[in-house]
N, C-alpha and C positions, 0 to 999 in steps of 0.2 A: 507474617509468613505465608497466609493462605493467599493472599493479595497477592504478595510478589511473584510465588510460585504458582499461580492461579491453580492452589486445590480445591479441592469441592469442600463445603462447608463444611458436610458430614465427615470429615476428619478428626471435628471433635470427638466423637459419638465412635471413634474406634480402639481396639483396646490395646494395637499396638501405643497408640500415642495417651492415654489414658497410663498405660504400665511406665511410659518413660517420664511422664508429671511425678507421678507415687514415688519415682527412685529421685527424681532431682529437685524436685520442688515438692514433697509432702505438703506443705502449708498452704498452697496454691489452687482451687478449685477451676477446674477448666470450664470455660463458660458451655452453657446448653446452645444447641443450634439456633435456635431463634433469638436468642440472646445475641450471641456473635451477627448475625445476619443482621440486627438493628446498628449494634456495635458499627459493623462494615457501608452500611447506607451514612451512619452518623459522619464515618471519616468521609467519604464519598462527598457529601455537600459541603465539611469544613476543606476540603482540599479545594472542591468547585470554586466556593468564594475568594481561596485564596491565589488561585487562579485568575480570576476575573481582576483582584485589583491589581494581581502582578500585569494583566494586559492592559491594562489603563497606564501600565508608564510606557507603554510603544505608542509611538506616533503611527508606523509602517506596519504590517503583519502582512509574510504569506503564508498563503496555506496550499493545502492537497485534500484532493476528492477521490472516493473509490467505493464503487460496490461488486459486491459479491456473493457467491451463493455457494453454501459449506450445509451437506446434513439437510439437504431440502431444504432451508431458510437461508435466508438472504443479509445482507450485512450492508452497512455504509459506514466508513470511516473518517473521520475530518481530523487533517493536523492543522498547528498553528505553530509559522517560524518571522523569528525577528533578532535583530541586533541588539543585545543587551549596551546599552548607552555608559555604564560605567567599565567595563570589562571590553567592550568591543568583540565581545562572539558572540557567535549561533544561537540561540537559545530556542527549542523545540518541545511544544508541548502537542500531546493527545487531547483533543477536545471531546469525540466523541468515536465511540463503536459499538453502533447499537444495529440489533433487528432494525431491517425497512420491510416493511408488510404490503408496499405497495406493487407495482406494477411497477418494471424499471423504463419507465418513460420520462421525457426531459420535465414536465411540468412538476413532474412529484418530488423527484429528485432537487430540482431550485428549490422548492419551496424548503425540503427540507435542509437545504445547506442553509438559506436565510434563515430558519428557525435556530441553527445552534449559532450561528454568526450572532442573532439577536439576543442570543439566550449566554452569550459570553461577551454582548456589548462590543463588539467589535467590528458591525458591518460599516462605520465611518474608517475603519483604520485599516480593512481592507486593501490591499494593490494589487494582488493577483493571485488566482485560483491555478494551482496545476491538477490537469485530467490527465486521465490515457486518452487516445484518438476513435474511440466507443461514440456511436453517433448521439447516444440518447446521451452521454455527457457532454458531447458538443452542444448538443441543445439545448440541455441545461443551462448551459454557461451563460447562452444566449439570453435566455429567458431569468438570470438570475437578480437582474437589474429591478427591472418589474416586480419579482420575490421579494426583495430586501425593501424596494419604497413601500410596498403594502403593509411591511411589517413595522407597529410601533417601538421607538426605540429608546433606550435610555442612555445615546451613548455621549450625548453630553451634559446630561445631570448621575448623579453616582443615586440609583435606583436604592438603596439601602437609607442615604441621609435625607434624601425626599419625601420619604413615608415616614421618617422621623419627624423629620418639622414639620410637616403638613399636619400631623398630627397633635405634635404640641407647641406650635407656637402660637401666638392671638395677638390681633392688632398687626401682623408684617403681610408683607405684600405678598399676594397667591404667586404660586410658581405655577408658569405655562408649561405644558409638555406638549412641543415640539413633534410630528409627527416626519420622518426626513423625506417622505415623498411629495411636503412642502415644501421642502427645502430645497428637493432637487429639481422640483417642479418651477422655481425662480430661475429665468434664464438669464437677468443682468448681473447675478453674482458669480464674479471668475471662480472664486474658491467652490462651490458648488459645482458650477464645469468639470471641475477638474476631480473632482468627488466621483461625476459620475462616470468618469472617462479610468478611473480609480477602479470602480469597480466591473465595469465594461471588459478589465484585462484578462483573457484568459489565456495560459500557457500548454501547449501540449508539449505532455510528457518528452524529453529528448531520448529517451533511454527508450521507450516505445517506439515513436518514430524508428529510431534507427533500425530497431527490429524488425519492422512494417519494410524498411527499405531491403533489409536482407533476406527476408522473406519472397519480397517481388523480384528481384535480382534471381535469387536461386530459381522461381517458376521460370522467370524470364530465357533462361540458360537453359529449361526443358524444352524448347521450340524448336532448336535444333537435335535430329529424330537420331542421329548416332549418341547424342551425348543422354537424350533422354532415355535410348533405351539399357543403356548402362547403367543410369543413375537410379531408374526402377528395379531394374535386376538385384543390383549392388543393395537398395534401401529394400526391397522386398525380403533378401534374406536374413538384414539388419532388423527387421520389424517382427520377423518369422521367430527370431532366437527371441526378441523382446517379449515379444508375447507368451513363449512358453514359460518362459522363467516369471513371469509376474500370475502366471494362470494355474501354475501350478508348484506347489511347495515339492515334490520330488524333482521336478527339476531344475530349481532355483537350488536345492540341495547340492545335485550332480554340478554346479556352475559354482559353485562354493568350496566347496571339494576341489575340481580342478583348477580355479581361478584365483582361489583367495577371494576374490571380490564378486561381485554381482552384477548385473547389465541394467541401467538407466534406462528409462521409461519415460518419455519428453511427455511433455501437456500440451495445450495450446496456450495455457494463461504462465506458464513459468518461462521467461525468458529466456534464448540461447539454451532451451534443452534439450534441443534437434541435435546442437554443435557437443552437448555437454554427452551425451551418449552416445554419439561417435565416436568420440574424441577417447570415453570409458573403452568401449571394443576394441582401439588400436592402441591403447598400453596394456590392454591381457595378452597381448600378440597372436599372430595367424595360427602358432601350434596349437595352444590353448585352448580358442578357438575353434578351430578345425574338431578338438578333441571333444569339445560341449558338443557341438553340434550332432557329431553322432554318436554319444550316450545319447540323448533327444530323439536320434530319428531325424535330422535334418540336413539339406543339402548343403555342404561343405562349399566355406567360400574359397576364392581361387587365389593364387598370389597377385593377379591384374586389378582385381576385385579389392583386395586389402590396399592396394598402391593406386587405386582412385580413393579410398577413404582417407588413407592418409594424406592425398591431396586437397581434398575438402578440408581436411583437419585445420594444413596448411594454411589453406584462401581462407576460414573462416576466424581465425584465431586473431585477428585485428580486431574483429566486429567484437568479438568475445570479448577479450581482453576491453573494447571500450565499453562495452554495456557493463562489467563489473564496477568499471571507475566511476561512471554514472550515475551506477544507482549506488555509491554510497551514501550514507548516513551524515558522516559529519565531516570528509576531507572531501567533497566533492559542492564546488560553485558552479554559477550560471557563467562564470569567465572559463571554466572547462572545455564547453560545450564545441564554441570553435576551435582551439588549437586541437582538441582530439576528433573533429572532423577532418582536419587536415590531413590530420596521422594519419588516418586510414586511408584515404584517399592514397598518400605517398607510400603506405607499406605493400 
């Protein structure tokens, strides 16, 4: 339960959950904090290993890369996806998301993707890395060939039955351990080639990209000085209510009150949430609206003003609408990526 719901340990150690053991499980001792915490690393490596021999029956594996910084610390996360061979679907696992202590530069960042890559045996089965369009992961990507051969590997003997028999067998022939930046260092072996051509692949993000493109489109469209000085006006007053309401709890209160709902606060790293808190403004409608603004203290927008926003809304709700399908999870393929380029280009 602590796992799934990622509570804090000390949940044992409290007395609402301590009183509801005593009423349903009297018999039942709740384990002590560092008891559970051993408990939870125990399951952590039984899952890791069974993990690893589930990746030994994919020939293919892709994965995804990301880092991050949440709380002053920094984060790097790596998935791993491939076709289940009896079933014929998706199958996606979490490899890793852990603290990166480094500096987010490309060399650290390879290294560390080769290290979980080597440490779940899977830099042979490798095909291709998806990034975002982040130069220091571009670099990465570059530099992750070089990462992976330096690293030794066990991905064609099963590292567990190796230190078995090495250990007790007597009289059978020594097993070599293969280092693959041998292997990839043979240039008359085609399957090797193609190994390293294998890992060479890197994909940027499509669902990024697109954003990058709607991004430059929209500054693009500020060079001409009638539309730009509209579109500053219009967003300056959009930005003006954004920020009172997130800066202050009285008047996210007064927008609560008269809205029902509240006003969206875009990021630069949350995708289409320029479009997504527009998009929030023009279904409070202009009365509403108009009505926040001066409990506030702020300059009321104009009905020209709301009928450019709801034109943006307009123009940007393909882009929208395709970054959703994108980035989903488990009903969205690389066979998507053109026909919903298409789409938008036509809508």
């Amino acid at each position: 339960m602590l796992v799934k719901d990622m509570q804090p340990i000390a949940t044992v150690e409290r007395s609402g959950i301590k009183k509801l053991f005593q009423r349903l499980l009297p018999n039942v001792d709740l384990p002590s904090r560092r008891t559970l915490a051993r408990n939870i690393d125990d399951m952590y490596d039984r899952n890791k290993q069974q993990l690893i021999q589930e990746l030994k029956h994919s020939d293919y594996i892709s994965t995804t890369a990301d880092i991050w910084s949440s709380h002053k610390r920094s984060f790097i996360g790596i998935t791993a996806h491939y076709i289940d061979k009896s079933t014929l679907k998706r199958v996606s696992h979490v490899l890793t998301c852990q603290r990166f202590k480094h500096s987010h530069i490309g060399d650290k960042i390879a290294a560390e993707i080769a290290n979980v890559f080597d440490e779940f045996r899977i830099t042979s089965k490798v095909t291709s890395c998806v990034t975002d369009n982040a130069s220091n992961m571009v670099k990465a990507l570059t530099l992750l060939d070089s990462a992976c051969t330096r690293m030794s590997t066990y991905d064609s003997v099963d590292a567990e039955s190796y230190d078995r028999e090495s250990e007790t067998s007597e009289g059978t022939e020594e097993v070599q351990l293969i280092s693959l930046s041998d292997i990839l260092q043979d240039e008359t072996n085609d399957d090797d080639c193609e190994l390293l051509d294998m890992l060479r692949k890197h994909i940027r993000c499509a669902n990024h990209t697109l954003n990058l493109v709607a991004d430059v489109d929209c500054k693009s469209a500020r060079t001409d000085e009638k539309y730009k000085r509209v579109y500053d006006r219009v967003m300056g007053k959009v930005q003006a209510l954004r920020n009172a309401v997130s800066r202050s709890t009285k008047h996210a209160d007064v927008v609560e009150e008269i809205a029902g709902l509240t006003f969206l606060n875009p990021t630069c790293t949350r995708w289409s949430s320029e479009y997504m808190a527009v998009d929030r403004l023009v279904q409070i409608s202009i009365e509403k609206v108009r009505q926040c603004q001066q409990q506030i203290g702020l300059a009321c927008i104009t009905e020209a003003e709301m009928t450019f926003l709801k034109s943006y809304v307009t123009a940007m709700k393909p882009v929208a609408i395709a970054m959703d399908l994108l980035q989903g999870d488990e009903a969205c393929f690389i066979g998507h990526v053109i026909p919903t380029v298409i789409g938008i280009n036509r809508s």
